[in-house]
C-alpha positions as CSV (number, residue, x, y, z in Angstrom):
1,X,-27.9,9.0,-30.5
2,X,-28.8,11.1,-27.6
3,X,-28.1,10.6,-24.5
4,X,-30.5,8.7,-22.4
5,X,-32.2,10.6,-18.8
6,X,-33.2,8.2,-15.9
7,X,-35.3,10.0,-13.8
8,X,-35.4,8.3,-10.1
9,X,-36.2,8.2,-6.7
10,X,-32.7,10.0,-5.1
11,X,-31.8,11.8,-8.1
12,X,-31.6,12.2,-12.4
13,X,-29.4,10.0,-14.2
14,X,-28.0,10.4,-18.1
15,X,-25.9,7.6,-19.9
16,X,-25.6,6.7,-23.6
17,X,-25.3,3.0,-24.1
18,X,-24.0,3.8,-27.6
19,X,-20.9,5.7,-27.0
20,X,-18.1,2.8,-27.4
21,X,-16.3,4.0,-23.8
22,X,-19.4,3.8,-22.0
23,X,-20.0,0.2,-21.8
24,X,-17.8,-1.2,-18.7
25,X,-18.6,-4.6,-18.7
26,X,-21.6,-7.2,-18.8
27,X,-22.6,-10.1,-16.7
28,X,-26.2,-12.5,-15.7
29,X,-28.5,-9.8,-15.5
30,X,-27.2,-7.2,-17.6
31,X,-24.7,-4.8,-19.0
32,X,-23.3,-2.4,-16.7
33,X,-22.6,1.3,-18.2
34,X,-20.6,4.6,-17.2
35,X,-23.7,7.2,-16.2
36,X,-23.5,10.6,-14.4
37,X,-25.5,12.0,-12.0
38,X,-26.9,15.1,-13.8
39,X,-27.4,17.4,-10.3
40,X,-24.2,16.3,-8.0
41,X,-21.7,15.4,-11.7
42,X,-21.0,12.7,-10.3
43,X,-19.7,9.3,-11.9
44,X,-22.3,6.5,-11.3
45,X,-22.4,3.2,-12.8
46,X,-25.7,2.3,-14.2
47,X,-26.5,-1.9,-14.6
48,X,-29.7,-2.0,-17.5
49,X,-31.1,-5.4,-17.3
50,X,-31.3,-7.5,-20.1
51,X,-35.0,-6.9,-22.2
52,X,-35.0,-11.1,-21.8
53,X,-35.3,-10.8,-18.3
54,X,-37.8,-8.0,-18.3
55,X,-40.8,-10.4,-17.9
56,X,-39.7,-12.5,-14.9
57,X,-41.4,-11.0,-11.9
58,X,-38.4,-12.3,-9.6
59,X,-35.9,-10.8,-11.5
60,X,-37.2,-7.3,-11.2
61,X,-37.8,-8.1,-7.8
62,X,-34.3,-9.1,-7.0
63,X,-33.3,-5.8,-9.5
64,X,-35.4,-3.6,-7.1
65,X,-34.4,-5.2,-4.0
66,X,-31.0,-4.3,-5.1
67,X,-31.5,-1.2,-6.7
68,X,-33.4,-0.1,-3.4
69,X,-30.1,-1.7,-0.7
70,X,-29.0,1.8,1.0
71,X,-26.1,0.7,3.1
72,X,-23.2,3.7,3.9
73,X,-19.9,1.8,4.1
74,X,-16.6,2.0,3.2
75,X,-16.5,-1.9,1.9
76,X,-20.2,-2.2,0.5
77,X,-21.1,-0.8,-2.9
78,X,-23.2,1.8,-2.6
79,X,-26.4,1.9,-4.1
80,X,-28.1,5.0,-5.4
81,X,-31.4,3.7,-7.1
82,X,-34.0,1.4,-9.0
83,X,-35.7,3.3,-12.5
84,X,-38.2,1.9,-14.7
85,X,-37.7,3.8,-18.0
86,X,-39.9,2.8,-21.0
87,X,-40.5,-1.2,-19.7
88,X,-36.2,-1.2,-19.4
89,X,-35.3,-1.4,-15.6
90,X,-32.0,-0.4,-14.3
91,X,-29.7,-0.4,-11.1
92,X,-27.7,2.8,-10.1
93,X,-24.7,2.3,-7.8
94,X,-21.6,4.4,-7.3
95,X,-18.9,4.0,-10.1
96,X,-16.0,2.1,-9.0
97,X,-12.6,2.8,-10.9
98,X,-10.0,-0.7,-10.5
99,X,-10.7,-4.7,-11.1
100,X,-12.4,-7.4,-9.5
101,X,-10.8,-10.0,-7.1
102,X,-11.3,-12.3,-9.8
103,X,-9.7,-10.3,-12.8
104,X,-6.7,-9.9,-10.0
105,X,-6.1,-13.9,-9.3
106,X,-6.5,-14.3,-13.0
107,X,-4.1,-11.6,-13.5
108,X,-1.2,-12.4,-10.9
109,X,-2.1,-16.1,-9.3
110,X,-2.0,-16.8,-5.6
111,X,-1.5,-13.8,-3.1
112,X,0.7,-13.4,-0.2
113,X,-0.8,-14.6,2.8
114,X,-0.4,-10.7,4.5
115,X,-2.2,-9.1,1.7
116,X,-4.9,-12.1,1.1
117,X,-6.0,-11.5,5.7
118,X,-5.5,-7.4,4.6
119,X,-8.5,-8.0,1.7
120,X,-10.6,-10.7,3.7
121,X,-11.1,-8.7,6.8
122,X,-11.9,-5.6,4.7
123,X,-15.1,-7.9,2.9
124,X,-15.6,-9.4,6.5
125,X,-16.2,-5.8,8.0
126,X,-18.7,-5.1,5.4
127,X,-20.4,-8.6,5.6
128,X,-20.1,-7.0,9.6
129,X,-22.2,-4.6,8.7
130,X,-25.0,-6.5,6.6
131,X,-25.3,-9.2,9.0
132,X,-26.3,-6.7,11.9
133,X,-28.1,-4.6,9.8
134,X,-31.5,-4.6,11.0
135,X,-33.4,-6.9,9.2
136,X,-30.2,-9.1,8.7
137,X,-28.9,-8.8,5.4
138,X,-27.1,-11.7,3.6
139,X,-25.6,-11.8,0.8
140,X,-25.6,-15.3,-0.8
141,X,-22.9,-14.9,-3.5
142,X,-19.6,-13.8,-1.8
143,X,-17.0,-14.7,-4.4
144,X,-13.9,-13.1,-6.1
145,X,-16.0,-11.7,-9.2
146,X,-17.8,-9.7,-6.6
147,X,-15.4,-8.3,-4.5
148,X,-13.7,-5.3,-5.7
149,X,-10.3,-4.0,-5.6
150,X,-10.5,-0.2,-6.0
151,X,-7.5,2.2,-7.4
152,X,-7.8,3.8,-4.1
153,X,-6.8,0.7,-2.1
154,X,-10.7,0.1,-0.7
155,X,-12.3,-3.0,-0.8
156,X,-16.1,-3.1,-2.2
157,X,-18.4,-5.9,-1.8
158,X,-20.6,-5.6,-4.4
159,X,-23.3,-7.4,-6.8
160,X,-26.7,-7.6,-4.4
161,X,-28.7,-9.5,-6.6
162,X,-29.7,-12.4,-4.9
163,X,-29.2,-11.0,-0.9
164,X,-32.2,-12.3,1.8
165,X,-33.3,-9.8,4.1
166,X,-34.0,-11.9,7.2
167,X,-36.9,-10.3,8.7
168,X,-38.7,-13.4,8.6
169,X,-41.8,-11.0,7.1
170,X,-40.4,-10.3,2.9
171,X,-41.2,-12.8,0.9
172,X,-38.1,-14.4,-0.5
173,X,-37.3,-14.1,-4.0
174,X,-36.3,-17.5,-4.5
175,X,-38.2,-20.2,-3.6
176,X,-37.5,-23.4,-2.0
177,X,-35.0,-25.8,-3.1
178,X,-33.9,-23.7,-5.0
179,X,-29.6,-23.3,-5.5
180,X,-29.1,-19.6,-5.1
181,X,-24.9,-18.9,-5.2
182,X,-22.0,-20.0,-7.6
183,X,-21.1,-23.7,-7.3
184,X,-17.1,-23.3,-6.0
185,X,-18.0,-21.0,-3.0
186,X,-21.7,-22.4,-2.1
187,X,-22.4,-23.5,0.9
188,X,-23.6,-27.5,1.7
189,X,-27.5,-25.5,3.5
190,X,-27.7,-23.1,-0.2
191,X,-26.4,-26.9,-2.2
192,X,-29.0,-28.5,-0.7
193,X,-31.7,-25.6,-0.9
194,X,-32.1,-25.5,2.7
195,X,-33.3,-21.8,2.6
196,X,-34.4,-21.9,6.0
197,X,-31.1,-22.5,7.0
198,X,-29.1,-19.5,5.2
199,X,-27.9,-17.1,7.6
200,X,-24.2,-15.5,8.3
201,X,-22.5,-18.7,8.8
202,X,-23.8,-18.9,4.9
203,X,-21.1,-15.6,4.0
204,X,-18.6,-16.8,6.3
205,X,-18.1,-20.0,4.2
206,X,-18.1,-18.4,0.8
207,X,-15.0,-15.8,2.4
208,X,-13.5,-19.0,3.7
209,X,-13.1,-20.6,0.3
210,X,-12.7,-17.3,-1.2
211,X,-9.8,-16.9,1.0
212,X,-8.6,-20.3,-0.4
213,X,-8.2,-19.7,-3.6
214,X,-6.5,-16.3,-2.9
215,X,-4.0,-18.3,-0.8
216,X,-3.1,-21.4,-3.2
217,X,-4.8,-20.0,-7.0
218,X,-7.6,-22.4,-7.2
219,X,-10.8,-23.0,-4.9
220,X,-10.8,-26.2,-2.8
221,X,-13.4,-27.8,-4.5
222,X,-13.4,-28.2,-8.5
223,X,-14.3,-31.0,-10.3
224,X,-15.3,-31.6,-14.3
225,X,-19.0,-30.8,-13.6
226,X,-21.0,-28.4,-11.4
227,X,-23.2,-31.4,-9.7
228,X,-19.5,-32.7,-8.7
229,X,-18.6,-29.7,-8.0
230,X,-21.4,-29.2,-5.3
231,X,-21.1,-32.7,-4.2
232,X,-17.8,-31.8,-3.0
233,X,-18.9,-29.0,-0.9
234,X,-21.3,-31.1,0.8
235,X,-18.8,-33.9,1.4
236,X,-15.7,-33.7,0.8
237,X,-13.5,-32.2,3.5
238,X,-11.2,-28.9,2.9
239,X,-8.0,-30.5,1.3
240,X,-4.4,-29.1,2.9
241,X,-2.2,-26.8,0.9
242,X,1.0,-26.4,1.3
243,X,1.2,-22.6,0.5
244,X,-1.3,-22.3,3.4
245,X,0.7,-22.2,6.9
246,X,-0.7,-24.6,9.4
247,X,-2.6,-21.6,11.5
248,X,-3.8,-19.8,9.1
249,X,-4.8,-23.4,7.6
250,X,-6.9,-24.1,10.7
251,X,-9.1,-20.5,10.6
252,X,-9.6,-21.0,6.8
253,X,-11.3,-24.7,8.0
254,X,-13.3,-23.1,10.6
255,X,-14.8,-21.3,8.8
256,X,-15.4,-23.7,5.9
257,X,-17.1,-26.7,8.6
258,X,-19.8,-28.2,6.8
259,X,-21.7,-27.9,10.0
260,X,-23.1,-24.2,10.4
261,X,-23.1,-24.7,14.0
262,X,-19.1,-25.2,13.9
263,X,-18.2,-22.6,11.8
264,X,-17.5,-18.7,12.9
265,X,-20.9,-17.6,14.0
266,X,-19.9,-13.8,13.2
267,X,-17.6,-11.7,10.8
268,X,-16.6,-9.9,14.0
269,X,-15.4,-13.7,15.1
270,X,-13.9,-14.6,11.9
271,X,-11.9,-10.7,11.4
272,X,-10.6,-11.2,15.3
273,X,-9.1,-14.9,13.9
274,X,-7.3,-13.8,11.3
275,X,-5.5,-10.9,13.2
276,X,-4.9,-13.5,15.5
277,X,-3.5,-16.1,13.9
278,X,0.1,-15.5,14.1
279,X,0.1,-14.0,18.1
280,X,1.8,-15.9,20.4
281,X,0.6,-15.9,23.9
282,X,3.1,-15.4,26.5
283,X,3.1,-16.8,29.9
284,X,4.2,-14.2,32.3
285,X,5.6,-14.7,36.1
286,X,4.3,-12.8,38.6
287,X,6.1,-10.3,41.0
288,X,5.4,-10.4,44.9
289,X,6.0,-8.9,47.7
290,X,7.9,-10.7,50.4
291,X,6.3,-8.4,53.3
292,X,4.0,-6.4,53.4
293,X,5.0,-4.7,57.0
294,X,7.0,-1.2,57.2
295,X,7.4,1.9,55.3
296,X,10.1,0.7,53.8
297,X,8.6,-1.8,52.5
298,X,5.9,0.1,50.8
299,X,8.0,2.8,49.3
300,X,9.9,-0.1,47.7
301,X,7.0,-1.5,46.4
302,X,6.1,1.4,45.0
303,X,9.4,2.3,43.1
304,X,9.4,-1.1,41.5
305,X,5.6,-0.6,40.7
306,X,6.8,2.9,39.5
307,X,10.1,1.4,37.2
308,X,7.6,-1.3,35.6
309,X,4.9,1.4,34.3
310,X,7.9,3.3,33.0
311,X,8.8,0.6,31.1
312,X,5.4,-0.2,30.2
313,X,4.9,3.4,28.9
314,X,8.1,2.6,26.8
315,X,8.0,-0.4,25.4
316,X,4.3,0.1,24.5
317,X,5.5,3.3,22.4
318,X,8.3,1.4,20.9
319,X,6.0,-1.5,19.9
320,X,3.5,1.1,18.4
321,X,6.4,2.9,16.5
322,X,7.4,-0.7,15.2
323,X,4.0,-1.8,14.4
324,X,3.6,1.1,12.5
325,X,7.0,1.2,10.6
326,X,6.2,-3.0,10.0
327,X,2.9,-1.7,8.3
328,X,4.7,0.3,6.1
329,X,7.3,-1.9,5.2
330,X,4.5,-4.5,4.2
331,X,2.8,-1.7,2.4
332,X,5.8,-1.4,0.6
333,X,6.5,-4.8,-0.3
334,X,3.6,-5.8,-0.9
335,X,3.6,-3.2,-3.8
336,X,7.1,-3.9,-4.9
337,X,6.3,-7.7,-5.4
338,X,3.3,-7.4,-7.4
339,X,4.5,-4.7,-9.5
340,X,8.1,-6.9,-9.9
341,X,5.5,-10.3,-10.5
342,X,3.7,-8.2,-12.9
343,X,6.6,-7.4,-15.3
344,X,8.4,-10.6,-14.7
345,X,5.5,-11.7,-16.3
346,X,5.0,-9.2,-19.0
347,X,8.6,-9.9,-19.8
348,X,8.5,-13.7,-19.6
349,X,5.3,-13.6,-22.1
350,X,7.3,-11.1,-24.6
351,X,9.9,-13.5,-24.8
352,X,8.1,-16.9,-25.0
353,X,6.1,-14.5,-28.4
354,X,10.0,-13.9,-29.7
355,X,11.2,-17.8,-29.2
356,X,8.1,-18.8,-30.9
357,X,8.6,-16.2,-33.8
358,X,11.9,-16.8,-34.0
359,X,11.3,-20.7,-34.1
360,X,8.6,-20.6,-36.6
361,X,11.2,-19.0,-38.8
362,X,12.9,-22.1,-41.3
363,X,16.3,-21.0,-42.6
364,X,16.9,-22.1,-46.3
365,X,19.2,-22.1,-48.4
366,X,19.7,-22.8,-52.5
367,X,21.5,-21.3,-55.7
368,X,19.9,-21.7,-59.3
369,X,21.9,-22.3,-62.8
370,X,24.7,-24.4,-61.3
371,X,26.6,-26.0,-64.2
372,X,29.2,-28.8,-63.9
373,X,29.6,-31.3,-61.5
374,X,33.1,-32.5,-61.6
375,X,35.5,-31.7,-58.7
376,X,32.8,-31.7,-56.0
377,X,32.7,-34.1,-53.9
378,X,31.8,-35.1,-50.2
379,X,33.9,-31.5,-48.9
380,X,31.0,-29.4,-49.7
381,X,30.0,-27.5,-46.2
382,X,27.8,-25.2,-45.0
383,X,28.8,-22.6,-42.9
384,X,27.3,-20.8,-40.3
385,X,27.4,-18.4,-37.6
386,X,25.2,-18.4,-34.1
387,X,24.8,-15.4,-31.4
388,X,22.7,-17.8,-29.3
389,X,22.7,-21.3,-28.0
390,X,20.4,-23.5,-30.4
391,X,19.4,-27.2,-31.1
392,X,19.6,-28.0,-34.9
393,X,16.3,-30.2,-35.1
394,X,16.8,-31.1,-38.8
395,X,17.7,-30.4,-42.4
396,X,17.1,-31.5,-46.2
397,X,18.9,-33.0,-48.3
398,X,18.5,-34.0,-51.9
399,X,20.8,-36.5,-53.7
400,X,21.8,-37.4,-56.8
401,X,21.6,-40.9,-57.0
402,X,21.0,-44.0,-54.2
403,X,23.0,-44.8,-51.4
404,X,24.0,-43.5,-48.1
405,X,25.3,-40.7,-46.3
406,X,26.3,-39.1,-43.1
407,X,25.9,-35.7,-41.9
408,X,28.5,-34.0,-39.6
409,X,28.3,-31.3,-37.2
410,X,32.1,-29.2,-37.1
411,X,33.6,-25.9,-35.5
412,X,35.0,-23.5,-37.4
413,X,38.5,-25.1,-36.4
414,X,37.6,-28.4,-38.1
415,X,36.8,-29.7,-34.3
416,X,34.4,-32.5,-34.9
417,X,31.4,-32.8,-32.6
418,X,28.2,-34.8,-33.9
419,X,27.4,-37.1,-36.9
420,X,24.4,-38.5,-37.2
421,X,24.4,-42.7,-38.4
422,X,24.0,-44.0,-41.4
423,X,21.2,-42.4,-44.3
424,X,19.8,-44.4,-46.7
425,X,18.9,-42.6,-50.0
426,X,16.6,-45.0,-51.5
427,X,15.4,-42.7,-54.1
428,X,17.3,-40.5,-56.2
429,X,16.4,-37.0,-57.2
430,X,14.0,-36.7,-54.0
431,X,14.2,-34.4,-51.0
432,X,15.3,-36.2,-47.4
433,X,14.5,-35.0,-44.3
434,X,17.4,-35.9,-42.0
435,X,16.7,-35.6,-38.0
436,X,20.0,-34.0,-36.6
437,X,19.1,-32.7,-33.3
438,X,22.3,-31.2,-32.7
439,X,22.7,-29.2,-29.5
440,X,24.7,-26.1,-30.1
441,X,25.9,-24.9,-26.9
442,X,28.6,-22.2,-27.5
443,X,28.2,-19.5,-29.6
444,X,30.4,-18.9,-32.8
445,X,31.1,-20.7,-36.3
446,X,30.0,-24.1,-37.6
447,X,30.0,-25.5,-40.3
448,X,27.8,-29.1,-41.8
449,X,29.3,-31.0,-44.5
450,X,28.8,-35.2,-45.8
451,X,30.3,-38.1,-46.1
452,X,29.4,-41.3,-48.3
453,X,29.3,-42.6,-51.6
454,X,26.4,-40.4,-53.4
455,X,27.0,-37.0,-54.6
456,X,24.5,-34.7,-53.4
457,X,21.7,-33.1,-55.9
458,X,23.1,-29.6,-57.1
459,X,22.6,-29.4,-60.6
460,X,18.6,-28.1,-61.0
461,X,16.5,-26.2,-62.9
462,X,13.8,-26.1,-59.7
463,X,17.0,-25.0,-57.6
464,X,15.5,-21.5,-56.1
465,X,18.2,-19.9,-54.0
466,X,16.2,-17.8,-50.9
467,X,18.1,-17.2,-47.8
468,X,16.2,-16.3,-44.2
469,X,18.2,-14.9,-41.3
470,X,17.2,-14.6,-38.0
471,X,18.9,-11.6,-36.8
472,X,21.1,-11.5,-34.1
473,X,20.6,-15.6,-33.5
474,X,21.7,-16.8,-36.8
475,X,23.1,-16.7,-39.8
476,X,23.9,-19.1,-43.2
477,X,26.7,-18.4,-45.6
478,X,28.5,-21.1,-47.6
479,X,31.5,-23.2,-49.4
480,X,32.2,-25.9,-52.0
481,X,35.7,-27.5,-52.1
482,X,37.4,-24.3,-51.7
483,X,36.8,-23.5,-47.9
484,X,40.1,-20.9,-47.6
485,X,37.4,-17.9,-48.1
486,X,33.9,-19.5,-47.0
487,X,32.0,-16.3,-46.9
488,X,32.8,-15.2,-50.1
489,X,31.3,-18.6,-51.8
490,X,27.5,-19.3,-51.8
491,X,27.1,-23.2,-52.7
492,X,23.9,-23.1,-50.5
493,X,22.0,-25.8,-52.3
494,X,23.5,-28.8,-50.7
495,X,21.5,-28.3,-46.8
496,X,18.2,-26.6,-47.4
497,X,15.8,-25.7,-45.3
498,X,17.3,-25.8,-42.0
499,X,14.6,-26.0,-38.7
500,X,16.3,-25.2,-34.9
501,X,14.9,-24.5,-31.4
502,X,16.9,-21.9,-29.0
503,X,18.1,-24.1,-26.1
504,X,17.6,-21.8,-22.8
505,X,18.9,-24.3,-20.2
């Protein structure tokens, strides 16, 4: 299908929603699509809202409202424009190229404490912005899902769906009582539909417990429903963390105070706590001047006055060049950490897939058209080799008559190690299931054998012989009462079907 051409107030737009790379994600209002602006070629993301939604005035009044938010800053999404195409409205913004806050938490759990401040006072300078835009801008839904981490290392707020533009003159596109805001990062004035009430302070709590979660990997308040949920943030006070430091603890709960009046009043306030909070003041003694009589006394004054600028001048360049060098160094490690967390965990998944694979896998053993059955008796063993520590869970058995037996765990040596007690074979001619759960420390040869006063079943029609290896961890071969040359004998059909666990510890 061709390619569809929006045609709008700052410029001409062209997407197709049917080309499979096009379509970069969905969410409450629509789905979002890669578009280009036709006249500058550049890359523009273009949100369609859904046809459901079409007929709800105050939906297409908050799409407009969005659609029409000009604001130029480096942490606000930038929106280009509002088109009405054929009854299908859409939202143009710039196209951002990285993931979401969210996806990020999701992806790598809490974040260091340097890094979270680093991505809070970025959304804090762009709330900065809003807030003392003229009329007031507030956003109402500050969460991870709409903060943006972009490839380039800039921080987008984005997502201006359901802002209030405080000029005390537009009519609000929500009306009152009404919960406008996600229930883990709304405020108690937007829980209880105090619209009158939202202003900054409003923002300010949503970074708080935004800030939260990056800091510990869960928000403050979660409980098994949403009206919980937002009973919480009305009541229930922020709880302590230990992966939160006391200081940075206490401008996290200032800015999360139930009462608006006792939170951060500005993003400038809140930015100038965090880069604050791990300054020390110093008390400093002052230098006087015994008299203040003669030259001399002057010129000496002014040579020590002299020698302290100097030193000033010094140690304010040395700080700088430290500063500097610090920043870099936390630049540094903050990308090796996350990019060592990352393939810890990629490696830590691959082999938790393998273990499971590998323990999924039952080893068996059996032969078919065995004839005879004098000269056997309780010396038939199995042997086997491991490359890795295991924990033989079980085996079966079949006998050939009732009674009871033992099974026993060997090295290669004829070292014993484990038996299990005493089996009762109740029923002749019937598999047994025999819980062993031997732990299998060292790597090398075993072998399993029996003792008691039934023979075991090997004499059987139904006898299929099927052998399963797990390569490099395990593998079967087998003896009857000659055990001088045990891999060159294959009496497997006395211990079939074999299931084990790796041991890791």
């Amino acid at each position: 299908m061709a390619e569809i051409q929006l045609i709008g107030n700052k410029g001409t737009y062209i997407f197709n929603p049917h080309e499979p790379k096009a379509k970069k994600g969905e969410g409450g209002m629509g789905i979002v699509y890669l578009g280009r602006n036709i006249h500058t070629q550049r890359n523009v993301a273009i949100k369609v809202i859904w046809k459901e939604l079409a007929n709800n005035p105050r939906v297409i009044e908050r799409a407009m409202q969005e659609g029409n938010l000009h604001i130029e800053h480096p942490n606000v999404l930038k929106m280009l424009d509002f088109v009405e195409k054929d009854g299908v409205y859409h939202i143009v913004s710039e196209f951002l190229e990285g993931q979401s806050l969210e996806d990020f938490l999701q992806q790598y759990g809490a974040v260091n404490p340097d890094y979270a401040t680093e991505i809070i006072v970025k959304v804090l300078e762009g709330l900065a912005v809003l807030h003392t835009h003229q009329p007031p801008i507030i956003h109402r839904d500050i969460k991870p899902s709409n903060i943006f981490l972009c490839n380039d290392g800039t921080i987008k707020i984005m997502d201006f769906g359901v802002v209030r533009i405080s000029d005390g003159k537009r009519k609000s596109v929500t009306g009152m009582g009404t919960v406008i805001g996600t229930p883990h990062y709304s405020a108690p004035e937007q829980v209880q539909g105090e619209q009158d009430k939202i202003n900054a302070t409003t923002d300010i709590y949503a970074v708080g417990i935004t800030l939260y979660e990056m800091l510990t990997g869960n928000p403050p308040f979660n409980a098994n429903s949403e009206f919980a949920t937002l009973k919480m943030q009305v009541e229930s006070p922020l709880p302590p963390n230990p992966k939160i430091s006391p200081q940075l603890f206490k401008v996290v709960q200032k800015a999360t105070e139930k009462a608006q009046t006792r939170r951060f009043q500005s993003a400038r306030e809140f930015i100038s706590a965090l880069q604050q909070k791990n300054t020390t003041v110093a008390t400093h003694g002052t230098i006087g001047i015994v008299s203040s009589s003669g030259s001399n006394n002057w010129k000496v004054a002014t040579i020590i006055l002299g020698i302290i600028l100097f030193i000033l001048v010094v140690l304010s360049i040395t700080l700088a060049n430290k500063n500097s060098s610090l920043e870099m160094d936390r630049d540094r490690y903050s990308e090796w950490y996350y990019t060592e967390k990352q393939e810890k965990e990629r490696l830590e998944s691959k082999l938790n897939t393998l273990k499971s694979n590998i323990e999924g896998i039952t080893l068996r053993a059996g032969k078919t058209n065995t004839s005879g059955n004098s000269g056997f008796d309780s010396n038939y063993k199995m042997y086997f080799k491991i490359q890795h520590p295991i924990l033989l869970k079980n085996v079966y058995v079949r006998s050939n008559a009732t009674g009871a037996i033992k099974i026993m765990l060997y090295k290669l040596n004829g070292d014993f190690l484990y038996e299990t007690s005493n089996i009762s074979i109740s029923t002749a001619h019937d598999w047994k299931n025999v819980e062993l759960n031997f732990p299998i420390r060292e790597t090398g040869e075993y072998y399993l054998t029996f003792k008691g006063n039934v023979p075991l079943f090997y004499n059987s029609s139904d006898f299929n012989y099927a052998e399963y290896r797990a390569r490099g961890i395990f593998e079967i071969t087998g003896s009857g009462t000659n055990n001088k040359e045990p891999y060159n004998k294959s009496y497997y059909q006395y211990f079939y079907d074999w299931g084990f666990s790796l041991l890791t510890e």
